[in-house]
N, C-alpha and C positions, 0 to 999 in steps of 0.2 A: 574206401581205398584212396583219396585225393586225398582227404584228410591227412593220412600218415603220408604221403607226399610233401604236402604243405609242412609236417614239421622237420621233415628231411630238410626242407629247403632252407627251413628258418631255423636250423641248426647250423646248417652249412654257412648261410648269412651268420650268423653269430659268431661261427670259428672265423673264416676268414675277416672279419671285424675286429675281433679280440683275442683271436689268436691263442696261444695256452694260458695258461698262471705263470706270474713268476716264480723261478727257483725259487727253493725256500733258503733265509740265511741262517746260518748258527748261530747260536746265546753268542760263543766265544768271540764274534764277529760282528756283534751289537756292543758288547760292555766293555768297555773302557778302565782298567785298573792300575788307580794311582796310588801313591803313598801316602799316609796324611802328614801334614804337616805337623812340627812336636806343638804343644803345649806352650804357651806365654805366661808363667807364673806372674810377669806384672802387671797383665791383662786378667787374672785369678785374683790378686790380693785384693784386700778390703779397703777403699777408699771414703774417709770420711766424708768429705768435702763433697765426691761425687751423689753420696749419700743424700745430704743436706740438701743438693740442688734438687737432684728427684724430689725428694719428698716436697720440696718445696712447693713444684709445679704440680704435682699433683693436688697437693691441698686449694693449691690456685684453681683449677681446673675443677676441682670442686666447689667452689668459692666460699670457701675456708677464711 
C-alpha cells in the first residue's frame, strides 16, 4: 500500500517539476516558403578556360 503512495508522490514531484508537454506546433508553422530564384544561363554556359583550370589542378593533384 506505501508502495503506490510513493509513486503518487513521485508523479506529483514530477508534474509539479515538469509540468505538461509543450503544445504541439503545425508543419505550416515550421516551414518557411520561398520562391526560387530564376536560373543564370551565364553561370549554365560552357567555359573553356574554366575547364582547362580544373582539369588542370586535378591532374596536379594527381601528380600528373
Amino acid at each position: 500500500m506505501e508502495e503506490h503512495t510513493t509513486q503518487d508522490s513521485g508523479s506529483a514531484m514530477r508534474h509539479a517539476r515538469f509540468g505538461a508537454l509543450p503544445e504541439r506546433i503545425a508543419y505550416e508553422d515550421m516551414v518557411e516558403v520561398k520562391e526560387a530564384s530564376p536560373r543564370d544561363p551565364a553561370r549554365d554556359a560552357h567555359d573553356p578556360e574554366g575547364v582547362r583550370n580544373l582539369l588542370t589542378c586535378l591532374a596536379w593533384d594527381l601528380g600528373l
